[in-house]
GUSE-609901 format. One record per residue: residue in one letter; x, y, z of N, C-alpha, C, O, CB in turn. Coordinates in pm, whole numbers, plus 32768, in hexadecimal, padded with zeros to 4 digits. Glycine has a CB too. Layout:
// GUSE-609901
ATOM   type    nc1    nc2    nc3   cac1   cac2   cac3    cc1    cc2    cc3    oc1    oc2    oc3   cbc1   cbc2   cbc3
ATOM      a      X      Y      Z      X      Y      Z      X      Y      Z      X      Y      Z      X      Y      Z
...
//
This chain:
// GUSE-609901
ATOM   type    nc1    nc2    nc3   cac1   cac2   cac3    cc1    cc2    cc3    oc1    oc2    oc3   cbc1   cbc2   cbc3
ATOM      x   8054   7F8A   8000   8000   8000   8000   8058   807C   8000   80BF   8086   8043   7FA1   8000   8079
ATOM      x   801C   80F0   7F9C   8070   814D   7F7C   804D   81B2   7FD6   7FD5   81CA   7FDE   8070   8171   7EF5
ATOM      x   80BF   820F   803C   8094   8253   80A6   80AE   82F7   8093   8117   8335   80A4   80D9   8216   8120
ATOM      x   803D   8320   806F   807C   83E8   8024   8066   842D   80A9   7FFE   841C   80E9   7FF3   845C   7F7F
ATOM      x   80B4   846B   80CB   80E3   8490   813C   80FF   855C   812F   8163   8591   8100   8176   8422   8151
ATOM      x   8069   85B3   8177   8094   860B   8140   8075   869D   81CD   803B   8691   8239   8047   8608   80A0
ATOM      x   8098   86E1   81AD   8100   8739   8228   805E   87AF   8226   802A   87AE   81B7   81E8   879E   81D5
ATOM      x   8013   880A   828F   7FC2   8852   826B   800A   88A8   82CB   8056   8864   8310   7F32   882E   8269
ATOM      x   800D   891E   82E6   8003   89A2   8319   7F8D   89F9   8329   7F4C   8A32   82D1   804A   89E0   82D8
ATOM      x   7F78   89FB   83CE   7EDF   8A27   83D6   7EFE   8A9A   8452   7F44   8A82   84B5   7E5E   8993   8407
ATOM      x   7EBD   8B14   8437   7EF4   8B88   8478   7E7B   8B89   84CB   7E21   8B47   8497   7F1C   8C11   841F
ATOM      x   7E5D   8BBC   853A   7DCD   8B89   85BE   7E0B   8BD8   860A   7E64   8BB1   8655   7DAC   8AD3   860F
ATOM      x   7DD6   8C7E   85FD   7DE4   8CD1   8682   7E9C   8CFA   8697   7ED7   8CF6   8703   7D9D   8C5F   8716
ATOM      x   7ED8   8D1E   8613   7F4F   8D43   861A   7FC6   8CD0   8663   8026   8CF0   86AA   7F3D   8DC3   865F
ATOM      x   7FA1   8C53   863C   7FEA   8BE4   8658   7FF9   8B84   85F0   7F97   8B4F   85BC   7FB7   8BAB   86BF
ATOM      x   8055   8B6F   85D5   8067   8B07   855C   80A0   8A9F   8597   8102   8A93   85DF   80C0   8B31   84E0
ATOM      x   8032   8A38   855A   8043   8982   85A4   8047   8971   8524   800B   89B1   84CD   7FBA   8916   8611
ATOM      x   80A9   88F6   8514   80C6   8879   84BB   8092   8819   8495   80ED   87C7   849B   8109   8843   84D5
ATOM      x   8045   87EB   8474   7FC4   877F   8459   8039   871F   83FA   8080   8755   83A5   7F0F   87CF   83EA
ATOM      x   803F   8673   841E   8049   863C   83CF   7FE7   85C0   83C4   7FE9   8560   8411   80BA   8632   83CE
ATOM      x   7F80   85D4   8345   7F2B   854A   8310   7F93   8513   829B   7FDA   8551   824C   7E74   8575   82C1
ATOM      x   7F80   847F   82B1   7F65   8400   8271   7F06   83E8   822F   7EA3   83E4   8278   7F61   83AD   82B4
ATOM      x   7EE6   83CE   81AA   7E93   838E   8171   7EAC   8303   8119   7F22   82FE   80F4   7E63   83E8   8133
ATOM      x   7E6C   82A6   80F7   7E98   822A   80CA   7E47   827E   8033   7DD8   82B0   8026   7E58   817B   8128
ATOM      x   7EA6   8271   7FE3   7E75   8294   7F45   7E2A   8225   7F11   7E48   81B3   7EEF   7EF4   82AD   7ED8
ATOM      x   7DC6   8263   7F16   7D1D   8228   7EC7   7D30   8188   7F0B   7CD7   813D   7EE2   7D12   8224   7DD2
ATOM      x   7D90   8146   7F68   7D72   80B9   7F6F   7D0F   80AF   800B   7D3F   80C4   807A   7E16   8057   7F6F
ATOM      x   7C91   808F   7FF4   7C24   8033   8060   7C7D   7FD7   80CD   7CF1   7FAE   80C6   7BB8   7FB4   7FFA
ATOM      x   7C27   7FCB   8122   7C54   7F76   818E   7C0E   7F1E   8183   7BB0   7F3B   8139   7C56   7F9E   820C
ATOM      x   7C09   7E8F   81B8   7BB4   7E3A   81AB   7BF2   7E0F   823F   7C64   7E08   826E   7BAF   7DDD   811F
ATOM      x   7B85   7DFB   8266   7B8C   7DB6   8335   7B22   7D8E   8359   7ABA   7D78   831A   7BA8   7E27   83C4
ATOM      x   7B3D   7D83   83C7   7ADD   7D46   8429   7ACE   7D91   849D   7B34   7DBA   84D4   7B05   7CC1   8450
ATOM      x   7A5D   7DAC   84CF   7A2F   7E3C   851D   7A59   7DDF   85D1   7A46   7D66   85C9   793B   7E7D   84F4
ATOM      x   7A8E   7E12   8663   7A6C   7DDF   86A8   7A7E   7E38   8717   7AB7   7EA4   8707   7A94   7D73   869F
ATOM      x   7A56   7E17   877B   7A4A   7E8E   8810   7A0C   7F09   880B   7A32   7F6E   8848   7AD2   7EC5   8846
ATOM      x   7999   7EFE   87B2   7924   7F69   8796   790C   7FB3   881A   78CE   7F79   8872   7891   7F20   8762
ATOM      x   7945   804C   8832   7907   8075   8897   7872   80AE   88AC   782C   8082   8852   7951   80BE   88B6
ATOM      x   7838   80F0   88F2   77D9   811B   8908   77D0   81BD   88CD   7835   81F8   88F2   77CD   80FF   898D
ATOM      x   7790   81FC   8892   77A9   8275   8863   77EC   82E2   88EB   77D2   82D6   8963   7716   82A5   881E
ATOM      x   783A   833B   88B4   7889   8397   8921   787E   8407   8901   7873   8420   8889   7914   8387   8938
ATOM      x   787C   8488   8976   786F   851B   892D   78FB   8535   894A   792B   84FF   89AE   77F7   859A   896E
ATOM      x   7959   8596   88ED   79B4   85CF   88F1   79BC   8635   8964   7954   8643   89A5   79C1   85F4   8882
ATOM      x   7A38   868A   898C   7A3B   86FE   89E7   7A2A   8778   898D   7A2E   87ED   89B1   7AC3   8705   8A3D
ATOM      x   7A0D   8738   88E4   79DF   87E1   888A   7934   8796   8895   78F8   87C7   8835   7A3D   880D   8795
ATOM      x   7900   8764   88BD   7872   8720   88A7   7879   86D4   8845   785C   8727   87EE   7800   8775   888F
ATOM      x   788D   8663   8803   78B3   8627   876A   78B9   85AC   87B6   790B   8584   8809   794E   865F   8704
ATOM      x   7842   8572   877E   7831   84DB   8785   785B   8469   8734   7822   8447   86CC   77C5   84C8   8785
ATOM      x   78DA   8421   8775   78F8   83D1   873E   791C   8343   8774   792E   8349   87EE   793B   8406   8709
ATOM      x   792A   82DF   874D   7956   8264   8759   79D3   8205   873B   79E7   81F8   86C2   790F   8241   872E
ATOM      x   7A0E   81D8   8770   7A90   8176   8757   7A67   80E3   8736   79FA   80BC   8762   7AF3   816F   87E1
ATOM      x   7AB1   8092   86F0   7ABD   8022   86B5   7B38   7FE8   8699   7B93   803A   868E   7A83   802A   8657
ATOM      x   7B52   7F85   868C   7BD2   7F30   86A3   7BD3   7EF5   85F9   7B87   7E97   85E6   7BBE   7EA2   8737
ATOM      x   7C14   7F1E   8599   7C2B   7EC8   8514   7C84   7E5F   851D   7CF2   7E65   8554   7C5D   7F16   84A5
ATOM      x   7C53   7E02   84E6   7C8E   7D88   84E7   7CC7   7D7F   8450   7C73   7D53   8401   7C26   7D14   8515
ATOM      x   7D31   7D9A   8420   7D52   7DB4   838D   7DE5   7D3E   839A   7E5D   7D4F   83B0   7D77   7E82   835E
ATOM      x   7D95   7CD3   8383   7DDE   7C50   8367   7E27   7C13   83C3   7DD1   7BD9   8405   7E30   7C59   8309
ATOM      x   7EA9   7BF3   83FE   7EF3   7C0F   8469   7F01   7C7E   84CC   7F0F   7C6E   8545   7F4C   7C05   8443
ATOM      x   7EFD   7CDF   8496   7EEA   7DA4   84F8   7E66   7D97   8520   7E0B   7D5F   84E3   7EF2   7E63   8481
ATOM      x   7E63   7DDF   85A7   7DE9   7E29   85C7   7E0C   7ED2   85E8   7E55   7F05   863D   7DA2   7DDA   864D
ATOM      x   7DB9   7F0A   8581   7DDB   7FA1   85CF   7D67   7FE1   8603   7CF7   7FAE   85FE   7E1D   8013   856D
ATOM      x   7D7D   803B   862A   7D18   809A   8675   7CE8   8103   85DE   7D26   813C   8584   7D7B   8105   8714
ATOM      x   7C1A   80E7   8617   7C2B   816B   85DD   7BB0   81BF   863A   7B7D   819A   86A4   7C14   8169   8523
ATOM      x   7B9B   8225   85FA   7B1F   828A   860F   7AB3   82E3   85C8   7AC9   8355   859D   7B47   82D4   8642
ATOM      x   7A51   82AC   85C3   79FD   82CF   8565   7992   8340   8581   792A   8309   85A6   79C3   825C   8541
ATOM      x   7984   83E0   857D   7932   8409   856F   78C7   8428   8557   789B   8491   8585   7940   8411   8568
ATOM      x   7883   83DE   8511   7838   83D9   84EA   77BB   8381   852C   77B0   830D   8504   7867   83CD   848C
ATOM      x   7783   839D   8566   7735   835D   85D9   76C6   8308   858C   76AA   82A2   85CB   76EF   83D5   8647
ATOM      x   7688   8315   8523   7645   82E7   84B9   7654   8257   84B9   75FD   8201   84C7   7671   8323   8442
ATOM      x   771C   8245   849A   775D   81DE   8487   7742   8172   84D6   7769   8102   84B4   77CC   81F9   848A
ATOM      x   76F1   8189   855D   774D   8135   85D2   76AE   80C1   85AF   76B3   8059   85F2   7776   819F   86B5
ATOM      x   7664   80C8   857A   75FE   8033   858E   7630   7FD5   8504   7628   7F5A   84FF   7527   805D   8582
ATOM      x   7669   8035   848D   76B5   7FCD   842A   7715   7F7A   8467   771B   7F02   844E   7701   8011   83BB
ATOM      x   7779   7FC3   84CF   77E8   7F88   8518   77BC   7F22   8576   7800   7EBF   858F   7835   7FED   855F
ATOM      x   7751   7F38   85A9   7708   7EC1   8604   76E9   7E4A   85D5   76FF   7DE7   861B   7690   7EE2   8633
ATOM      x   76AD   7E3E   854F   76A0   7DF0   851F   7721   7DAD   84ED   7740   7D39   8505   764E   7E0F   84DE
ATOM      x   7755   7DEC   84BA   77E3   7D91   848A   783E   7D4B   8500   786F   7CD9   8505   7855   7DFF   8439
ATOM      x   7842   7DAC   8552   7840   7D41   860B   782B   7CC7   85FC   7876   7C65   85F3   77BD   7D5D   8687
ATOM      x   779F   7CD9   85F9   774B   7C6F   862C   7701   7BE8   85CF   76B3   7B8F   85F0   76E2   7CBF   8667
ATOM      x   774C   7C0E   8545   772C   7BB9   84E0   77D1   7B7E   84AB   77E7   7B3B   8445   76C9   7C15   8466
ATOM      x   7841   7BB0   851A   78A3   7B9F   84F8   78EA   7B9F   8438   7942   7B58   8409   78A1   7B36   8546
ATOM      x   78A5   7BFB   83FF   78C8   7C21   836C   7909   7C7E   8357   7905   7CE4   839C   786F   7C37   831F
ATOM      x   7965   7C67   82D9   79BF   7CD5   82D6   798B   7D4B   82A1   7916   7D41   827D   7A2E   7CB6   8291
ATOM      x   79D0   7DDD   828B   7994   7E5D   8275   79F4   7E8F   8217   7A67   7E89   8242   797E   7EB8   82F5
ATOM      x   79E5   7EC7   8191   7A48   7F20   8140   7A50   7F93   8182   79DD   7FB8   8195   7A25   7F3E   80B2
ATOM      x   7A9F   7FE1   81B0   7A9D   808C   81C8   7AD8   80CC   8151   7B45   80AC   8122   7AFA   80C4   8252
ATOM      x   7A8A   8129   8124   7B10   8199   80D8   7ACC   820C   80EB   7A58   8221   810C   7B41   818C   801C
ATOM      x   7B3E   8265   80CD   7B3E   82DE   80B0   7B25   82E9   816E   7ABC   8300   81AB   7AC5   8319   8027
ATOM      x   7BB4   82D0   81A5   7BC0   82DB   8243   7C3F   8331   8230   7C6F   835D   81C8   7BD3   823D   82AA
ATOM      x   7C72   833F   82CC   7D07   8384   82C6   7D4E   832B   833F   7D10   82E6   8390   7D08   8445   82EB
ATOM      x   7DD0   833A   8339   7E16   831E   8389   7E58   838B   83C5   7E96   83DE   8383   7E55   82CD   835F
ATOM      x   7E4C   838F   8467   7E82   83F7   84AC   7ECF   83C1   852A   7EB8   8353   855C   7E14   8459   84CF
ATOM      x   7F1F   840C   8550   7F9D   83F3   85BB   7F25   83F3   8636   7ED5   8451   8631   8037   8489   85C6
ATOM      x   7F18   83A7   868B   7EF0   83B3   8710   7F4C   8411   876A   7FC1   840B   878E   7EEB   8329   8748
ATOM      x   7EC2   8487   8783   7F09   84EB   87D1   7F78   84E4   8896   7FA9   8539   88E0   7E7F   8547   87D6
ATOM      x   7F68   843D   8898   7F5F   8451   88F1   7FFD   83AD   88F7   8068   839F   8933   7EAE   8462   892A
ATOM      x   7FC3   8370   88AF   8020   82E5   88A6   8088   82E2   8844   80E9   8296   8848   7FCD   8269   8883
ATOM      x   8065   8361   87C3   80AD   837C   8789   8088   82E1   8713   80D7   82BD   86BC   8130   83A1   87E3
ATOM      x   803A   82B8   8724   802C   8228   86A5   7FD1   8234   8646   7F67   8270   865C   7FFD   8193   86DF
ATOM      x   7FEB   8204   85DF   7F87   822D   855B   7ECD   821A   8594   7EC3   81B3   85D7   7FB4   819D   84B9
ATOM      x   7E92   823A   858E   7DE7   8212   859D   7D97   822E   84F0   7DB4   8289   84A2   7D8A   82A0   8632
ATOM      x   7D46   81DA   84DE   7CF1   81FC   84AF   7C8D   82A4   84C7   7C90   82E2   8532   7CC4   818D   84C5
ATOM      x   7C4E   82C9   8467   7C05   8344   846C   7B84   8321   8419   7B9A   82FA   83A7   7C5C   83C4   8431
ATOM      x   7AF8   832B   8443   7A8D   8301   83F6   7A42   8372   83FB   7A25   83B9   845B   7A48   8287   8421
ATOM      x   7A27   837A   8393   79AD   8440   838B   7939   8405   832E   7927   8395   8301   7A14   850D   8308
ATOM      x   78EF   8481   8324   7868   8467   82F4   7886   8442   8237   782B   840C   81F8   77F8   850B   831E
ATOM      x   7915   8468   81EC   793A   8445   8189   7950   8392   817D   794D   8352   8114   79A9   849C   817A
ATOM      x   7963   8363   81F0   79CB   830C   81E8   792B   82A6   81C1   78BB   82BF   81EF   7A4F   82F2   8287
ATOM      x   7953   8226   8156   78EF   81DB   811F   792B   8172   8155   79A3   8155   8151   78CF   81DD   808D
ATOM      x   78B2   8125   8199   78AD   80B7   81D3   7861   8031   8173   77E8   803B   815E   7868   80DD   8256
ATOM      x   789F   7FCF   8146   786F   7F76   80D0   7887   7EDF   80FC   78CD   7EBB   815A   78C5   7F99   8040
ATOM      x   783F   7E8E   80A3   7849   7E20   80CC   78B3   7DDD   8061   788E   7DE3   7FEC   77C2   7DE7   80DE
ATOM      x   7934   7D9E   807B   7980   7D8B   8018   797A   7D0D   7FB7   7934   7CAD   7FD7   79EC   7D96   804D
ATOM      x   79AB   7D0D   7F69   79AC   7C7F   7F26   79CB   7C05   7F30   7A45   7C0A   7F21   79D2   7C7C   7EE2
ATOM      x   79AA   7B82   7F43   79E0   7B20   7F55   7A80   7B0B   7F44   7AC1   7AE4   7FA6   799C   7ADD   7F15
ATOM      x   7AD7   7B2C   7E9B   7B2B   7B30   7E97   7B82   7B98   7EFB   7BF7   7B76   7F0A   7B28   7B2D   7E2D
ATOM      x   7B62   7BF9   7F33   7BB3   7C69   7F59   7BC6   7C53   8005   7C12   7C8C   8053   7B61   7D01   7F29
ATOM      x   7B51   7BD9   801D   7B9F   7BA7   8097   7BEF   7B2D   80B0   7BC3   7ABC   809D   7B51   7BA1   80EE
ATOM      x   7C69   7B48   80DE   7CA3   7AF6   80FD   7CE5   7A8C   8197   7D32   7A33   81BA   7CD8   7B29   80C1
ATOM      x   7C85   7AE7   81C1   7CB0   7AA5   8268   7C54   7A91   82AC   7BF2   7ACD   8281   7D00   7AF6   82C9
ATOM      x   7C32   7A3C   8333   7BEE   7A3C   835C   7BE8   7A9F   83F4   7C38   7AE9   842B   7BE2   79CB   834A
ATOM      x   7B6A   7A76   840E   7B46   7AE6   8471   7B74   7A8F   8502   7B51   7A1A   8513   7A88   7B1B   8466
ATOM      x   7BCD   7AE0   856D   7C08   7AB2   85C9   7BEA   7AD2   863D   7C10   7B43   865C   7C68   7ABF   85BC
ATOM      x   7BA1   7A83   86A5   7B5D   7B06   871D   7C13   7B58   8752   7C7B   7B15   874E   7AE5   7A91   87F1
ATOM      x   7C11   7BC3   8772   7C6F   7BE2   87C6   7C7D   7BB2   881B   7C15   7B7C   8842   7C75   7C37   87E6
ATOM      x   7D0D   7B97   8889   7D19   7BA9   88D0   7D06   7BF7   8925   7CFA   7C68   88F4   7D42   7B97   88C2
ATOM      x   7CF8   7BF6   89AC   7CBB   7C4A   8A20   7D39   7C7B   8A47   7D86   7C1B   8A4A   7C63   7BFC   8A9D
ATOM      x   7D73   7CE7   8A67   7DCB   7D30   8A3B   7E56   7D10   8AD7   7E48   7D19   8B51   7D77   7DDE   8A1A
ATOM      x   7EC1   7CEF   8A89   7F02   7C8A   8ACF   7F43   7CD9   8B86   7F55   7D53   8B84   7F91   7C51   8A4F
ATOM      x   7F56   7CA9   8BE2   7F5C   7CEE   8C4B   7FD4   7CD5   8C56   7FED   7C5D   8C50   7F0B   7CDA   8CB1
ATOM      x   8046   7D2E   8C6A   80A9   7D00   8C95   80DA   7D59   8D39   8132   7DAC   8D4F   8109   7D07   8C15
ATOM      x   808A   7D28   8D7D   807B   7D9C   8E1B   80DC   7D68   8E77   80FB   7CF1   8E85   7FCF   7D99   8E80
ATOM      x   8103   7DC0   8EAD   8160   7D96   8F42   8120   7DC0   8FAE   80B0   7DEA   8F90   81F7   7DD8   8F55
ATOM      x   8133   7DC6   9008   80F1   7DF1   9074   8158   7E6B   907F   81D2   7E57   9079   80DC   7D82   90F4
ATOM      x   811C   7EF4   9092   818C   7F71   90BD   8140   7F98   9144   80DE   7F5C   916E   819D   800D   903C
ATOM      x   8173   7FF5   9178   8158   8063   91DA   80FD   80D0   9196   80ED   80BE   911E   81E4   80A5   920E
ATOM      x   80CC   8128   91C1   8096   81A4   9180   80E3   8213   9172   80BC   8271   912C   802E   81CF   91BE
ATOM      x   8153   8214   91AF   81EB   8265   919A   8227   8215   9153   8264   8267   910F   824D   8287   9217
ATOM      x   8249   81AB   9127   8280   816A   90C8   8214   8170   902E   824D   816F   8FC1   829B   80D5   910D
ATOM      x   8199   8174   9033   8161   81A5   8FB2   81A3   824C   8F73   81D8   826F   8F0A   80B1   81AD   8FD4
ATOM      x   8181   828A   8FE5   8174   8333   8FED   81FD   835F   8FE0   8213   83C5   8F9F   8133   8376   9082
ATOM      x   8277   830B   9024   82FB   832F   8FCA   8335   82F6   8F4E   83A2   8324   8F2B   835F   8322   9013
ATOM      x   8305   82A4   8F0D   833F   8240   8EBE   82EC   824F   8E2B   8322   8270   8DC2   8330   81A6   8F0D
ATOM      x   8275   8234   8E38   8223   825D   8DDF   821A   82E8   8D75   8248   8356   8D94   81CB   8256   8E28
ATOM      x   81D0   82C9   8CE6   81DB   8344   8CB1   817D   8373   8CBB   8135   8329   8CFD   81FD   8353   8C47
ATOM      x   8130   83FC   8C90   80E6   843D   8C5F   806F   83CF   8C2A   8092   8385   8BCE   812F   8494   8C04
ATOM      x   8002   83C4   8C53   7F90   8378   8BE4   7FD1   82EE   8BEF   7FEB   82BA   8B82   7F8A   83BB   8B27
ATOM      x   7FF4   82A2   8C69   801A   8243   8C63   7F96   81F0   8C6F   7F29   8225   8C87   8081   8238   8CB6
ATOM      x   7FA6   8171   8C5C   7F01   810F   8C97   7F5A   80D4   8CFC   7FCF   80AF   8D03   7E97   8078   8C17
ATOM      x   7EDB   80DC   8D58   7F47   806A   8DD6   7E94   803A   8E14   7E28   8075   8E1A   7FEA   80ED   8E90
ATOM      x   7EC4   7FBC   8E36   7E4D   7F77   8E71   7E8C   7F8A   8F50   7EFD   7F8A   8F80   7E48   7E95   8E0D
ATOM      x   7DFD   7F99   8F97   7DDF   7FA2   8FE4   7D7E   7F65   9038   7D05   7F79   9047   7DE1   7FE6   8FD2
ATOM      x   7DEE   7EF6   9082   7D69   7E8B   90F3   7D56   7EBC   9144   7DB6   7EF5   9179   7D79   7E02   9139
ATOM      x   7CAC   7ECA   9194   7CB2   7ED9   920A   7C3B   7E5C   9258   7BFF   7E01   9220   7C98   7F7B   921D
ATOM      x   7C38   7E8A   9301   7BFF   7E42   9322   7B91   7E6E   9376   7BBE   7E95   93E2   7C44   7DFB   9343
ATOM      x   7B05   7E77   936D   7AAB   7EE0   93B6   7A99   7E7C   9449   7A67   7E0E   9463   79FC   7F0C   9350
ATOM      x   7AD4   7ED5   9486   7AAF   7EAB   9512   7A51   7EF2   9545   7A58   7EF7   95C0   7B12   7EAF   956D
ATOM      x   79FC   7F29   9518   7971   7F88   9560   793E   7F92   94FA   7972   7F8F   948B   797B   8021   95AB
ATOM      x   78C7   7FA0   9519   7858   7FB2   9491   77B3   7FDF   94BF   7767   7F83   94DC   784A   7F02   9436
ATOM      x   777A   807B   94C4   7742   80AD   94E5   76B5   80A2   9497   76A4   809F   941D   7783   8103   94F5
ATOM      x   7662   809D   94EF   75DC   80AA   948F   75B0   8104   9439   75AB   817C   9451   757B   80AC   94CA
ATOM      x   7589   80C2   93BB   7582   8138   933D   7518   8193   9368   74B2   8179   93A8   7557   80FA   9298
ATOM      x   754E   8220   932C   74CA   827C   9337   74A0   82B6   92AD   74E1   829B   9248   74E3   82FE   939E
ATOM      x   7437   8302   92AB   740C   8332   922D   7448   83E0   922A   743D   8425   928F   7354   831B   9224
ATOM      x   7486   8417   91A9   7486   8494   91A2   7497   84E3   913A   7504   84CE   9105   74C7   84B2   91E3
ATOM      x   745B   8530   9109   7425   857C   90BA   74A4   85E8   9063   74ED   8648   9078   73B7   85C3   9117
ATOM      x   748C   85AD   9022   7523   8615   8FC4   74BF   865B   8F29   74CE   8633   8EB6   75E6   856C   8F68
ATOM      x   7493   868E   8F3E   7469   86E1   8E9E   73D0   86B5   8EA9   7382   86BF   8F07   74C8   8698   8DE9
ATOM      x   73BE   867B   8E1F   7337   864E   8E16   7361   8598   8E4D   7319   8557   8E01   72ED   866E   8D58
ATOM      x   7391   8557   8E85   73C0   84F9   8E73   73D7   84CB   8EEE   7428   8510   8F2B   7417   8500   8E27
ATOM      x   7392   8436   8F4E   73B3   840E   8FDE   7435   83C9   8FB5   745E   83D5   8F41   733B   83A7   9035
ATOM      x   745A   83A1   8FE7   74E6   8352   8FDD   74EA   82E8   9084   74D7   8329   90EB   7587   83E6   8FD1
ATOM      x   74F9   828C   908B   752E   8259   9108   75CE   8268   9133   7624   824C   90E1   750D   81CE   9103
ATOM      x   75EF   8294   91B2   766B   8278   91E2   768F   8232   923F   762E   8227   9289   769A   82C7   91F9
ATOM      x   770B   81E1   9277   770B   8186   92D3   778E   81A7   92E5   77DC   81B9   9288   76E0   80FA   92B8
ATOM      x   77AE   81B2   936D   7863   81D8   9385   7876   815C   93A1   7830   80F6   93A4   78A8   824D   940B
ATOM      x   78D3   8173   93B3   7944   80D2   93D7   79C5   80F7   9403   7A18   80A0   941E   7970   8064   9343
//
């Protein structure tokens, strides 16, 4: 796959940031959809969703805007069938720094051809743990920025739930 690789300059309030997109020239993806989240609102309000592509051996991350998208994506879940994407982008994860998928209201979602698949569909793995037991000063010095770290505990008290009122909305709470 041929990768055109091209540089934008975008001026926003007397600051010039560097934008670099990826695009795969005119070539489709063909995968297998898996870890369908639940629709999400952004911190600009922008509802969107993540999905796990399964593109043969790779799985990458992507994110699809397009909120429309997310009951086609359910189904392909849940009928375990593969999905053509095109006309997507590839963008640097702002945060891991790793390629992700990008899905917008352009991006065409198709059912592909017998010949054009070649692999089969693989459940993922449940995402592998490799944990030690640390201190919480041993996370907090050692650790980076946006690290994942898993956290056991053990409730030794556990208070009777009460009801309480946040907006239009009861919610139950229970300390522990």
């Amino acid at each position: 796959k041929e990768v055109v690789q091209r540089n934008f300059l975008c001026n926003k309030k007397q600051k010039f940031k560097h934008f670099l997109f990826l695009f795969f020239s005119d070539e489709p993806l063909i995968c297998y959809i898996h870890n369908l989240s639940p629709l999400k609102t952004s911190q600009l309000n922008n509802s969107f969703f993540d999905i796990t592509l399964q593109l043969g051996n790779k799985n990458m991350r992507a994110v699809c805007f397009s909120p429309e998208k997310h009951p086609t994506m359910k189904s392909k879940v849940e009928s375990s069938s593969p999905v053509k994407i095109s006309n997507y982008q590839i963008r640097k994860h702002k945060f891991t720094d790793e390629d992700e998928v990008h899905i917008n209201k352009r991006t065409k979602l198709e059912n592909p051809s017998r010949n054009e698949i070649t692999f089969e569909c693989e459940t993922p793995e449940e995402e592998k743990s490799d944990t030690t037991n640390n201190s919480i000063q041993d996370i907090i010095t050692n650790q980076n920025e946006k690290s994942k770290v898993n956290i056991t505990g053990r409730v030794t008290k556990l208070d009777n739930p009460t009801l309480i009122q946040t907006g239009n909305k009861t919610l139950t709470k229970q300390e522990c």
